[in-house]
C-alpha positions as CSV (number, residue, x, y, z in Angstrom):
1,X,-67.5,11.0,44.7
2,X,-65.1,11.3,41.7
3,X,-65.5,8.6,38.5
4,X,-62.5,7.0,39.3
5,X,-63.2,6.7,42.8
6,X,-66.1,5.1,42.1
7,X,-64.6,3.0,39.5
8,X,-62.0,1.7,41.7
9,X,-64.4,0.6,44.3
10,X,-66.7,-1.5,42.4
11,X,-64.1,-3.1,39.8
12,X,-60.6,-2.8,41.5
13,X,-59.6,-5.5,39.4
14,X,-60.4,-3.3,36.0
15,X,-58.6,0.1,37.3
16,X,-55.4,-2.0,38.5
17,X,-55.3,-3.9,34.6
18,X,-55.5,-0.6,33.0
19,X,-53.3,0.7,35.1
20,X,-50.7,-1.8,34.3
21,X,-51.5,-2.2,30.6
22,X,-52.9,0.8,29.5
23,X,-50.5,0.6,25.5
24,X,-52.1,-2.7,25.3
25,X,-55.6,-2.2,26.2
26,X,-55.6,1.2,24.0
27,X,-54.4,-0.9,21.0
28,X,-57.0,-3.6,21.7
29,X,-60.0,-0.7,21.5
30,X,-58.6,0.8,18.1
31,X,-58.3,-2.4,16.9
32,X,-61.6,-3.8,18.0
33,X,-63.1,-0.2,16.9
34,X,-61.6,-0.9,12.6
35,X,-63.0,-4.4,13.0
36,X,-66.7,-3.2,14.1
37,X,-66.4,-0.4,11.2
38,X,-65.5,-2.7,8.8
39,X,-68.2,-5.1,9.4
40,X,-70.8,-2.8,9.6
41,X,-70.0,-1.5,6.0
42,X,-67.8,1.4,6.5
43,X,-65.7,0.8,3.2
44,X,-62.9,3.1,3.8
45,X,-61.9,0.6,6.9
46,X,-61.9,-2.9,4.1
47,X,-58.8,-1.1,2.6
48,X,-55.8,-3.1,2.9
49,X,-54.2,0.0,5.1
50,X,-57.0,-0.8,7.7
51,X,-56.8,-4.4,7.3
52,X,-53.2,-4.1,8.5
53,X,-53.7,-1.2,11.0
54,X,-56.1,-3.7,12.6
55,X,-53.0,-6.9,12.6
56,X,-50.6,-4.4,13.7
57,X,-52.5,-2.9,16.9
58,X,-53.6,-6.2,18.1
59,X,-49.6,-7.2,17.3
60,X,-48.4,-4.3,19.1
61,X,-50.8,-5.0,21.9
62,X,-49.2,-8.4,22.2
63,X,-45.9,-6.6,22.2
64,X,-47.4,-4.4,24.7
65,X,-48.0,-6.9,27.4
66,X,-45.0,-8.4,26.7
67,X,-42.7,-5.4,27.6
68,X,-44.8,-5.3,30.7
69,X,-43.6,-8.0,31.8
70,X,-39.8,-7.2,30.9
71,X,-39.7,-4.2,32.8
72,X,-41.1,-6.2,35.5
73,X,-38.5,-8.8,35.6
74,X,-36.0,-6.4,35.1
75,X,-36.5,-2.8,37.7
76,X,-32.8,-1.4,37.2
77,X,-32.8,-1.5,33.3
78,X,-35.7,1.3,32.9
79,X,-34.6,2.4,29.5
80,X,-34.7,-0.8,28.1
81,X,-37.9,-1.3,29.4
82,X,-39.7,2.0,28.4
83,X,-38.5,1.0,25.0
84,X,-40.2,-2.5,24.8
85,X,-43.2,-1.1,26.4
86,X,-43.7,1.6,24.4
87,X,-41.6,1.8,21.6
88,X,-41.8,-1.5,20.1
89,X,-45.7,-2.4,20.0
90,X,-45.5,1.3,18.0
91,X,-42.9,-0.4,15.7
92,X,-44.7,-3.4,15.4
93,X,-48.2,-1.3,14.1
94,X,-45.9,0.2,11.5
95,X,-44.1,-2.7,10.4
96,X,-47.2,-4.4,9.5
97,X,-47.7,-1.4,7.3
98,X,-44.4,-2.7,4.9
99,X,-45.6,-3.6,1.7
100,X,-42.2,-4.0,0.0
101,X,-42.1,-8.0,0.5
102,X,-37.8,-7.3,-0.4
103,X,-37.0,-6.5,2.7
104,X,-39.5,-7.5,5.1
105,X,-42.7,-9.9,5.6
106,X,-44.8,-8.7,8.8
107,X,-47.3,-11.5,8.7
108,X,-44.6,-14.0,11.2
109,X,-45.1,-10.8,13.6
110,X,-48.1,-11.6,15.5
111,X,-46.9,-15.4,16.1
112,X,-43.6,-13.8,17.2
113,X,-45.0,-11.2,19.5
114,X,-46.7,-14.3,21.7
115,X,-43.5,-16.1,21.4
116,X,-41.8,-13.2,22.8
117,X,-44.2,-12.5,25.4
118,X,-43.7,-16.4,27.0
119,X,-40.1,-15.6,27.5
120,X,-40.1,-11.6,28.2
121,X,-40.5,-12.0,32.1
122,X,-37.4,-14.5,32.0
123,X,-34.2,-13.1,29.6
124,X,-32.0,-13.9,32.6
125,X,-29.2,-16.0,31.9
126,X,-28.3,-17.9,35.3
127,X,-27.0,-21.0,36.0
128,X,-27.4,-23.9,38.3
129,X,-30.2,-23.2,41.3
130,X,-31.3,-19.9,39.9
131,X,-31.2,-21.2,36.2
132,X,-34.1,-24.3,37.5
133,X,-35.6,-21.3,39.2
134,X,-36.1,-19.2,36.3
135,X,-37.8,-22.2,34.0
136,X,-40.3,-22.9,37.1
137,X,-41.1,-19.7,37.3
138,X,-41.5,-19.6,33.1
139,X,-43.6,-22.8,33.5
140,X,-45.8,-21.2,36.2
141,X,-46.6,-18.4,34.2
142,X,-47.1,-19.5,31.0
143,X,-49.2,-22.6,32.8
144,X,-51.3,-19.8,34.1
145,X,-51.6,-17.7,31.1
146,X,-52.7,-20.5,28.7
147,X,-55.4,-21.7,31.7
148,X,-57.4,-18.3,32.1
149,X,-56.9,-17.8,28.1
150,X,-59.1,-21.1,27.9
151,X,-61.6,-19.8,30.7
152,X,-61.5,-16.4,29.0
153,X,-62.1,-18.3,25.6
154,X,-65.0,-20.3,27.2
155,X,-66.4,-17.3,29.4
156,X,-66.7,-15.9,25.6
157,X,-68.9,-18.9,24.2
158,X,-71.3,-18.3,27.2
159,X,-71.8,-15.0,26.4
160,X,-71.8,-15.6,22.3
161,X,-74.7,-18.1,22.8
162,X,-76.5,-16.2,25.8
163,X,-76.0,-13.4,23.2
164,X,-78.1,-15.7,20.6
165,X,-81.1,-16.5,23.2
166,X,-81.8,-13.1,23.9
167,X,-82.1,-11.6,20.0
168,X,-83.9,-14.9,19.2
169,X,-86.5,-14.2,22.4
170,X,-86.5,-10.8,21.6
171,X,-87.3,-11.6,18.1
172,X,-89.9,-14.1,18.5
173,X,-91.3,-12.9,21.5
174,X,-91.7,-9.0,20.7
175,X,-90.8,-8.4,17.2
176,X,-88.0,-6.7,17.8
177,X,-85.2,-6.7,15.1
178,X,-81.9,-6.5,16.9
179,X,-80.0,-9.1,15.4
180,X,-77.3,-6.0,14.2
181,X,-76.9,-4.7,17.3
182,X,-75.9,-7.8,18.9
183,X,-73.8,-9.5,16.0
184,X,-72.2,-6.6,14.6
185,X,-71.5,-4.4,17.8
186,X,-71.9,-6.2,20.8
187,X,-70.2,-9.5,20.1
188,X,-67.2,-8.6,18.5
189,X,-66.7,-5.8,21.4
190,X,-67.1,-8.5,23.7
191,X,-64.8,-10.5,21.8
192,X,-62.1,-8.3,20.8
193,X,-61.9,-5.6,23.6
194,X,-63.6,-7.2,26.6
195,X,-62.6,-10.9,26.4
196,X,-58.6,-9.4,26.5
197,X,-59.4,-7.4,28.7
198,X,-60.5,-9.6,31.5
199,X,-57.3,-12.2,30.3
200,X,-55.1,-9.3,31.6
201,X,-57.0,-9.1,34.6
202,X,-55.6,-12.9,35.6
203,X,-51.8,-12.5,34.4
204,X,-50.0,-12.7,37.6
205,X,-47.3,-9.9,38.9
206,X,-43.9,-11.6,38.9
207,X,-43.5,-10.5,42.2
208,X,-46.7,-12.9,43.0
209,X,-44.9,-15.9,41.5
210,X,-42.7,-18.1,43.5
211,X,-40.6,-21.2,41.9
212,X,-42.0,-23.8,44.5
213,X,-45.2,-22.7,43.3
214,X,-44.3,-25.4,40.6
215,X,-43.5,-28.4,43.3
216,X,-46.8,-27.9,44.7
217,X,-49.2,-29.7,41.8
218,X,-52.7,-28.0,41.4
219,X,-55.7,-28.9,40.0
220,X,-55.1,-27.8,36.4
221,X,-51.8,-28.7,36.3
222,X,-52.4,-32.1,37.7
223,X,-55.2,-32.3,34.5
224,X,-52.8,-31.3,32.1
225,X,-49.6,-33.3,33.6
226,X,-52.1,-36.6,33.5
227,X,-53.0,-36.0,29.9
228,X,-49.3,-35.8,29.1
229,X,-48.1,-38.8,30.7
230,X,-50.9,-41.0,29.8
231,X,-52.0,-39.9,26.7
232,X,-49.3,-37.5,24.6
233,X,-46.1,-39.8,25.3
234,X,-47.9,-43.1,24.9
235,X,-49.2,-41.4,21.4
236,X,-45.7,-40.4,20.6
237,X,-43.4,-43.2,21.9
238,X,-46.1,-45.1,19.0
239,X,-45.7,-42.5,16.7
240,X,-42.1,-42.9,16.7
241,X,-41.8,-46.6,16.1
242,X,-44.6,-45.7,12.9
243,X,-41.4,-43.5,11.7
244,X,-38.8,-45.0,12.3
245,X,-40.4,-48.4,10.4
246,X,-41.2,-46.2,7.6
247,X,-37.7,-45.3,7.6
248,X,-36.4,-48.7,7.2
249,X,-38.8,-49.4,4.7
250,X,-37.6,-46.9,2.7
251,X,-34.5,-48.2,3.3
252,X,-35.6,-51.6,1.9
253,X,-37.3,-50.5,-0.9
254,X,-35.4,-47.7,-2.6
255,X,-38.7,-45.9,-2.4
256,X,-38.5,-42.1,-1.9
257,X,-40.5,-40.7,0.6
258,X,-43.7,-39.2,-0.3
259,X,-44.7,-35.2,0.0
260,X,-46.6,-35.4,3.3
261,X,-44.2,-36.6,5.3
262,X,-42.4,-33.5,6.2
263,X,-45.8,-31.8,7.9
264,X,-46.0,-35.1,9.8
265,X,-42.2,-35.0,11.0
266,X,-42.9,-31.7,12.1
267,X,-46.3,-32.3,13.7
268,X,-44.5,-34.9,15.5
269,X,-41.6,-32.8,17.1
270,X,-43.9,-30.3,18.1
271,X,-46.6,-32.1,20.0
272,X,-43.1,-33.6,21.8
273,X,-41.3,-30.3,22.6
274,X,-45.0,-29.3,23.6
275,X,-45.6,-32.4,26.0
276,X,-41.9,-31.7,27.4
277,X,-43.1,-28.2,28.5
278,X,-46.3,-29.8,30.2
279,X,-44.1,-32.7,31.8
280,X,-41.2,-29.9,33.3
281,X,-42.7,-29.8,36.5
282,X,-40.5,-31.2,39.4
283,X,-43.8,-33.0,40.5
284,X,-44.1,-34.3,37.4
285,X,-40.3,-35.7,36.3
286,X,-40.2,-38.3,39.1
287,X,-43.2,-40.2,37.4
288,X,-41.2,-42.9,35.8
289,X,-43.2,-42.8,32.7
290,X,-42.3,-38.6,32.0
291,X,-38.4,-39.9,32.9
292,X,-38.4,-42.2,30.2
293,X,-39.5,-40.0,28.2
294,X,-37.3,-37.0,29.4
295,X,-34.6,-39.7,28.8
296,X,-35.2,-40.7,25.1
297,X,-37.2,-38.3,23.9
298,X,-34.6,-36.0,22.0
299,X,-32.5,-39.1,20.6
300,X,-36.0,-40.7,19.1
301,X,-36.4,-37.2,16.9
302,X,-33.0,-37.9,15.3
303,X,-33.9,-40.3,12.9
304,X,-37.1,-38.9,12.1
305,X,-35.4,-35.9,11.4
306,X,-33.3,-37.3,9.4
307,X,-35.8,-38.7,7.5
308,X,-37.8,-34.8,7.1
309,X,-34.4,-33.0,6.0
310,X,-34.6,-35.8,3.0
311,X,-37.9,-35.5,2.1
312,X,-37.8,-31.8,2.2
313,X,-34.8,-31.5,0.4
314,X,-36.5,-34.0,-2.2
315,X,-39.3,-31.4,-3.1
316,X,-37.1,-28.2,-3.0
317,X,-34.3,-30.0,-5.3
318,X,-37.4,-30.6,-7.7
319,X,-39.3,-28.3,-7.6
320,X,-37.4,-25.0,-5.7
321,X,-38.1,-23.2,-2.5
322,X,-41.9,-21.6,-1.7
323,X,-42.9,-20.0,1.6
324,X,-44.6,-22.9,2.9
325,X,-41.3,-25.1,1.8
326,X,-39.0,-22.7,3.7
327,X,-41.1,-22.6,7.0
328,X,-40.8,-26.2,7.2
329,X,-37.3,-26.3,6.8
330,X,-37.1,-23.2,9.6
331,X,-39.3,-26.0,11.9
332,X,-36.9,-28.8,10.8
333,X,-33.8,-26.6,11.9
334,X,-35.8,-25.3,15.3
335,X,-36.0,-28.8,16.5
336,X,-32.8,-30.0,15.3
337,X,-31.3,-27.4,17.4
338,X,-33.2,-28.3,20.6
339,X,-32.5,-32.1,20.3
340,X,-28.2,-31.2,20.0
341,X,-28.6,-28.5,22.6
342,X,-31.0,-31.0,25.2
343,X,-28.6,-33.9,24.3
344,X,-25.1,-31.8,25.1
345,X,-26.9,-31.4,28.5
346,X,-27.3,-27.3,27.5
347,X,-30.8,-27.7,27.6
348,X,-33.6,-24.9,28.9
349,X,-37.6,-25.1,28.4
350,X,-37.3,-21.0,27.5
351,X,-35.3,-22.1,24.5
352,X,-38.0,-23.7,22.8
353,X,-40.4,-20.9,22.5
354,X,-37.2,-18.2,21.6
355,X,-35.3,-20.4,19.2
356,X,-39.3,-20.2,17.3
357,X,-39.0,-16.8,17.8
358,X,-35.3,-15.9,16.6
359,X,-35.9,-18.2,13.3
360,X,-39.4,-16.7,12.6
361,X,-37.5,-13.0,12.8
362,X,-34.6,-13.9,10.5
363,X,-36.9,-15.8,8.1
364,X,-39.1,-12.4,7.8
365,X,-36.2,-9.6,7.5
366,X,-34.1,-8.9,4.7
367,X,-34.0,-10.5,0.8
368,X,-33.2,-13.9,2.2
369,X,-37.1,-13.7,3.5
370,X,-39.6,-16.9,3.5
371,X,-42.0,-15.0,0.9
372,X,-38.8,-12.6,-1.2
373,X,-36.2,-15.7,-1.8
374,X,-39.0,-18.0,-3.1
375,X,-40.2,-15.6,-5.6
376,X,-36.9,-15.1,-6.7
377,X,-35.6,-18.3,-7.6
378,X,-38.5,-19.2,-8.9
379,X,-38.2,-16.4,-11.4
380,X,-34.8,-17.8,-11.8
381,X,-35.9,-20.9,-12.3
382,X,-38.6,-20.0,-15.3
383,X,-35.5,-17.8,-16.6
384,X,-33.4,-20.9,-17.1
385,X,-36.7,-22.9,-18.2
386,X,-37.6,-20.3,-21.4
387,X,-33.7,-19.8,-22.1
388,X,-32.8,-23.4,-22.3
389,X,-36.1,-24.6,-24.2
390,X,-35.2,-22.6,-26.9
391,X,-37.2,-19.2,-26.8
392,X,-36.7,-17.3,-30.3
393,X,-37.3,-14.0,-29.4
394,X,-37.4,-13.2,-33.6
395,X,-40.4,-15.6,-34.2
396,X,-44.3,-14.2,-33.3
397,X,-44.9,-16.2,-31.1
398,X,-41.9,-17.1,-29.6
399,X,-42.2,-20.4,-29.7
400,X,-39.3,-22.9,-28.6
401,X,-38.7,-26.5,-28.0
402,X,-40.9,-27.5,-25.1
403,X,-40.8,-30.9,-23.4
404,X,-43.8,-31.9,-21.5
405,X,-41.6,-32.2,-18.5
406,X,-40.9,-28.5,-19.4
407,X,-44.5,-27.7,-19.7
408,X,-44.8,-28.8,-16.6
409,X,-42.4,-27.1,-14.9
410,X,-42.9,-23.9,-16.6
411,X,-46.7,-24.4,-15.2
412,X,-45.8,-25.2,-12.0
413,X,-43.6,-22.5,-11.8
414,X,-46.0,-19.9,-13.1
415,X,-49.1,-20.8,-11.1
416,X,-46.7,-20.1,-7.9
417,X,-46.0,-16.6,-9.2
418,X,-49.1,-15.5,-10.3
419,X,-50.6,-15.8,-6.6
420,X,-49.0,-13.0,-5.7
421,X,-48.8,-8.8,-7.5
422,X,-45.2,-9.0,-6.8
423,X,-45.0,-12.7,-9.1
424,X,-47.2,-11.7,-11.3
425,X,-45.2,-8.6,-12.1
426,X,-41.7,-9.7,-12.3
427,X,-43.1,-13.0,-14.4
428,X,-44.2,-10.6,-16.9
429,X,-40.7,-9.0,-17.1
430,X,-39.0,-12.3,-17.3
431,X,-41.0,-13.6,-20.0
432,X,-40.7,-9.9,-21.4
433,X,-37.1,-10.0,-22.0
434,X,-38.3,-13.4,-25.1
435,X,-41.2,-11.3,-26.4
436,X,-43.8,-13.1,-24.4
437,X,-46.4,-10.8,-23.7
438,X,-50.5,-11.6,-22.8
439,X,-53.5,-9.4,-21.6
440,X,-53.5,-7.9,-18.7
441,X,-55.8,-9.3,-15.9
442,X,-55.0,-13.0,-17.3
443,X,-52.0,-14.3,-15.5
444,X,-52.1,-17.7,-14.9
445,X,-50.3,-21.2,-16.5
446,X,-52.7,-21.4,-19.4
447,X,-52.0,-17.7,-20.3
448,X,-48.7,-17.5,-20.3
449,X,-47.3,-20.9,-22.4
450,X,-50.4,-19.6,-25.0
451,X,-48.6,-16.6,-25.4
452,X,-45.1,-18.8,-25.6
453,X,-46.4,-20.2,-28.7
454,X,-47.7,-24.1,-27.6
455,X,-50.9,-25.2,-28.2
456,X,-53.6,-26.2,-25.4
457,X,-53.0,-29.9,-25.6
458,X,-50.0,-29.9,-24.5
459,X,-50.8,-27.3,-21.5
460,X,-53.8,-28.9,-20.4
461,X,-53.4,-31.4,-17.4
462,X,-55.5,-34.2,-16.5
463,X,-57.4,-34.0,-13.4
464,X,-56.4,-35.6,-10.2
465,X,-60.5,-36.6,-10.0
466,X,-62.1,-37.7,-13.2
467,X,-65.1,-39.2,-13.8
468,X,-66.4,-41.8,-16.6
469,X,-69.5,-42.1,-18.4
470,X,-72.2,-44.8,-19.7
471,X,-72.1,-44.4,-23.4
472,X,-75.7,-44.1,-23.9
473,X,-75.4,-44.4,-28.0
474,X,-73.7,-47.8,-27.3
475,X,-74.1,-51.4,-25.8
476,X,-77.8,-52.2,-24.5
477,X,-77.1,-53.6,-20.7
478,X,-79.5,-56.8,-20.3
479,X,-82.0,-56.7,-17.3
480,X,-83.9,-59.8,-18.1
481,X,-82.5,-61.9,-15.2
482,X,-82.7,-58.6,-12.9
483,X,-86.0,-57.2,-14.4
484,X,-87.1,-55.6,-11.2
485,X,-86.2,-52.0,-11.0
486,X,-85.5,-50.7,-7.4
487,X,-84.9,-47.4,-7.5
488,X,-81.7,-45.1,-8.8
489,X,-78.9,-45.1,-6.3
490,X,-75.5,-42.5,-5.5
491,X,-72.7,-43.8,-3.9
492,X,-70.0,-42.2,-2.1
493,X,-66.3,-43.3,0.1
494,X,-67.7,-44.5,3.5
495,X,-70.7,-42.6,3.5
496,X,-73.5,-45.1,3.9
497,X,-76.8,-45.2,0.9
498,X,-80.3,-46.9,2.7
499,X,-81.8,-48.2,-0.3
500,X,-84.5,-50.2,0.5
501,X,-84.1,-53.2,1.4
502,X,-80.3,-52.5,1.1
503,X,-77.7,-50.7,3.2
504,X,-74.8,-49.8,1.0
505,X,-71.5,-47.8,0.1
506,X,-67.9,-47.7,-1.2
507,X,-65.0,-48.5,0.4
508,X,-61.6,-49.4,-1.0
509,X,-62.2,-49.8,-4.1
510,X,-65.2,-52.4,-3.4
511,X,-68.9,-52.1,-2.6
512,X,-70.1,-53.3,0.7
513,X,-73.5,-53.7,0.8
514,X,-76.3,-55.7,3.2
515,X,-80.1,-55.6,5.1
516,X,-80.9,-52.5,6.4
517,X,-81.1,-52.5,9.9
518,X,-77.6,-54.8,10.0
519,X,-74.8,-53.5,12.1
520,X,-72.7,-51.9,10.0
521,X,-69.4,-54.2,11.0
522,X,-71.3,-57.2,9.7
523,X,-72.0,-55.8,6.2
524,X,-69.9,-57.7,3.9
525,X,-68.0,-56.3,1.1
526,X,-69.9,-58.0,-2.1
527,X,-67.8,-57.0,-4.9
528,X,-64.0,-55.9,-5.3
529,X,-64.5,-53.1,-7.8
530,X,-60.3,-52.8,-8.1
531,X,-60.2,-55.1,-11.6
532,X,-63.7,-53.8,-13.0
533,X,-62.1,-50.3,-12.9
534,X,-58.7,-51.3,-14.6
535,X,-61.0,-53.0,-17.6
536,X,-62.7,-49.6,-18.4
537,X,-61.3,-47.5,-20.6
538,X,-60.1,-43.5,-20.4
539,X,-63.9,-41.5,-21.9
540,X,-66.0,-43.9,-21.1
541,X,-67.2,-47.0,-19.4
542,X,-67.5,-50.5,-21.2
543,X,-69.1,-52.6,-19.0
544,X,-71.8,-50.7,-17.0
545,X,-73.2,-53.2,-14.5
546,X,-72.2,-55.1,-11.8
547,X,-74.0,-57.9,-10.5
548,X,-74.1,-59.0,-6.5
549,X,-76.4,-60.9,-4.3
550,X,-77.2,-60.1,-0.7
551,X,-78.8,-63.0,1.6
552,X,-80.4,-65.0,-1.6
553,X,-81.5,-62.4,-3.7
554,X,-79.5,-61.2,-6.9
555,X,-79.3,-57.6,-7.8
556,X,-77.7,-55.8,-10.8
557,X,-76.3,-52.3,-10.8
558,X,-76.3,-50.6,-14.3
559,X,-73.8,-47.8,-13.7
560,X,-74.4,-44.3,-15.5
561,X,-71.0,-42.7,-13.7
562,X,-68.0,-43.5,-11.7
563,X,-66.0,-40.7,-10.6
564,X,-62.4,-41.6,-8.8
565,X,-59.3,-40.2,-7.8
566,X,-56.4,-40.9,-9.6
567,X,-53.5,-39.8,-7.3
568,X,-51.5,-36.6,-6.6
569,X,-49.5,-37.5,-10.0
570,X,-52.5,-38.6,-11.9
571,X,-50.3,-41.9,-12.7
572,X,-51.2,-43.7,-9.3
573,X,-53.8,-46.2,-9.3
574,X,-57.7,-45.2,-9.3
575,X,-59.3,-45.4,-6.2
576,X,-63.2,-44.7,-6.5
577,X,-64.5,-41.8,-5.1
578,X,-68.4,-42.6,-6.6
579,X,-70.7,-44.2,-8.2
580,X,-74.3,-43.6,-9.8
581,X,-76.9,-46.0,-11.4
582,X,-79.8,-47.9,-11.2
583,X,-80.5,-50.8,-9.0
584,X,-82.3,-54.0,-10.6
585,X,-83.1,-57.4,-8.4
586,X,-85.0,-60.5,-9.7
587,X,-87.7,-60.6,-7.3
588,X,-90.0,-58.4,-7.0
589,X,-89.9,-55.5,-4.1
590,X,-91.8,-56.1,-1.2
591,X,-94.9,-53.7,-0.9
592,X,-93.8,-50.6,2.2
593,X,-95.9,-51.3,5.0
């Protein structure tokens, strides 16, 4: 009997996925093959070129799959499909391989290539019957896929920790060293090549797939639907009232938004496009809850919206585009498109994952790039900084007139560059052009305005956390009243201290403290430590105790250090973060049983 024969009688299953993926699984092996090499010290695969070679096969495996599924969907257009099935994941390896960040940036690629694969079995643009048709079908597959990738991902965590039991008994029990074998061969190849692998195994054939399939509610997708109705709208129908409050009090108060508020915008139209692709279902849309929420969902992301494209435009206006900056924007365009398109009645679940796709592609090709246009302006930026502070590119140093707000900036500006070797290059060619020159292998903030000509206190920056210290060569703290020492204590935010016979911590600014062995609910807060902050000064503190009593009994903390947080603009108020000193009480401690 021939190997194959063989083969296809005990594990059908295998033969028929390698059959049908054979690109993919191929670029799964060499990929899992440069990750076991690397890890088991072969230094010619840690090179960058291997490193990428490794991003773009399991890419182009993604790819792979993905053009599977197109030719699939589409029989008659067999040159199209050869192309995306074989030509493309071998464009996609190379691709990853481009260096030259001016015209492209790979590393959207791999999020792209899964995009791409949830839509590649369904490009068809139909309307009416077949259009509804089409999405069920998406949401059937894509409801499938994501369900075995969690068994798949699970099936894996069985094996990783049966994995674990047999080196450990075969350590203990025997002696027997083969803690590399398993952890550097054996679990990545089960986790790279084999765990893939048997994923494939469960995608269905589109031929398999039928569009009642998704009238019909299942187990899963009765899960999933209930966790979406009862748990993901709830959270964002509340969600949306938090916003849209915030909104008006920013209305009210003249108060510009602060810098977080554009990742929680975005968090929040995600989760809701997400929940509208669980909720598609026609089994699911006659619940009345998902058709109030089909129903309003889109117009409650306006205003929120509205509210991101401000705050985002806030931080670039000051402070100029970065790549994380123009990703967010991209999100905050992605879902503004979805809410006009699903409230001019235009509206298709497939959009949602290609409109990701489309605006991930355009943000990574070309000089208008997330990671090439940043660098630029903010080379433009520091251009216009030096020029207009004065630079004199006759003195030695070139010292100019310098601001702190342009100190600032400049370091700011700098530190962003410096991260990358294209920054930190064309940041020395800027400054280059006013005589500012430093050593090689310092780049940085610091470096750079020292080479400008200014002096370190005006570069220097206080630190968001700063602590204070007891000034042991001054005041004596009196302990006559308190002259029982307990023991030394360290405080920390909501992190509870047992120091017998007290439980205590911080929280908001005050010190909660109580018996051990009292719920921690009932614990009241003692002292409010918001004013006795304020009254100490900026090196050191000035009055190092703080007296309490707790169920009779009077107790005195002499403080030696207070560390606390003093805001993203080190100009906000001081909330503590901790606090160290000795405990004192004016009885004496009770003898430990």
């Amino acid at each position: 009997m021939r190997f194959k024969d063989w083969l296809e009688r005990q594990a059908p299953d295998f033969v028929q996925t390698g059959q049908r993926f054979p690109l993919a699984i191929l670029m799964a092996a060499l990929a899992t093959v440069i990750v076991i090499g690397a890890i088991n010290d072969q230094t010619w695969l840690q090179h960058e070129v291997w490193v990428r070679a490794g991003l773009g096969l399991a890419t182009g495996a993604v790819f792979a799959v993905a053009g599977v599924y197109f030719a699939e969907s589409r029989p008659a257009d067999r040159l199209v499909g050869m192309l995306l099935k074989y030509l493309l994941p071998v464009a996609a390896v190379g691709a990853v391989q481009v260096t030259d960040i001016a015209w492209f940036v790979p590393y959207a690629l791999p999020a792209i290539s899964i995009l791409w694969l949830s839509v590649s079995p369904f490009t068809r643009v139909d309307r009416d019957v077949a259009r509804q048709e089409q999405q069920n079908r998406f949401w059937i597959v894509n409801h499938q896929a994501l369900a075995t990738a969690a068994i798949a991902a699970g099936a894996f965590a069985i094996i990783a920790l049966g994995f674990v039991i047999i080196e450990r008994s075969l350590s203990m029990l025997f002696g027997l060293q083969v803690d590399d074998l398993f952890y550097r061969w054996l679990l990545p190849f089960t986790g790279l090549f084999l765990t893939p692998v048997y994923w494939l195994s469960t995608l269905p054939r589109l031929a398999e797939v039928q569009a009642s399939e998704a009238e019909r509610p299942e187990f899963i997708g009765k899960a999933v639907g209930f966790l979406g109705q009862f748990v993901l709208v709830p959270m964002l129908f509340i969600y949306a009232l938090i916003l849209l409050a915030y909104t008006a009090q920013i209305i009210v108060t003249q108060k510009l938004p602060q810098g977080m508020i554009g990742w929680m915008v975005l968090g929040f139209v995600v989760v809701g496009a997400a929940t509208w692709l669980v909720l598609h279902p026609p089994f699911m849309r006659s619940k009345p809850l998902v058709k109030l929420f089909r129903r309003l969902w889109f117009w409650l992301t306006l205003v929120p919206l509205g509210l991101f494209f401000f705050a985002v435009w806030v931080r670039i206006d000051a402070y100029g585009f970065t790549p994380e900056r123009m990703l967010l924007l991209a999100g905050g365009v992605w879902a503004l498109a979805l809410a006009a398109i699903f409230l001019a009645r235009r509206g298709d679940i497939r959009l949602i994952p290609a409109l990701a796709a489309a605006i991930l592609l355009l943000l990574s090709v070309g000089p208008w790039n997330y990671a090439h246009l940043p660098l630029q302006q903010q080379l433009h930026r520091l251009d216009v900084l030096v020029m207009n502070a004065g630079a004199d590119q006759t003195a030695t140093p070139p010292r100019g007139n310098w601001s702190s707000e342009d100190v600032a900036q400049a370091r700011g500006i700098i530190d962003f560059l410096v991260t990358t070797p294209e920054g930190r290059a064309d940041a020395r060619q800027v400054m280059g052009k006013y005589g500012v020159t430093w050593d090689e292998g310092q780049d940085g903030s610091y470096a750079v305005l020292t080479a400008l000509g200014l002096d370190a206190a005006s570069i220097e920056t206080p630190s968001r956390y700063a602590s204070l210290f007891r000034d042991f060569s001054g005041q004596a703290v009196d302990v006559s009243a308190t002259p029982w020492l307990l023991r030394p204590i360290s405080l920390y935010r909501v992190s509870a201290l047992d120091a017998a016979p007290l439980r205590m911590w911080l929280e908001a600014n005050g010190l909660r403290a109580g018996p051990i062995g009292t719920p921690d609910l009932e614990i009241p807060r003692v002292i409010d430590l918001s004013a006795w902050l304020d009254r100490q000064n900026d090196a050191t503190l000035v009055e190092p105790s703080l007296d309490f009593s707790v169920g009779g009994v009077g107790y005195r903390l002499v403080v030696t250090s207070v560390g606390f947080d003093r805001g993203e603009d080190n100009a906000g108020p001081r909330t503590l973060s901790s606090l160290e000193g000795q405990l004192f009480t004016d009885r004496p401690p009770m003898p430990t049983p």
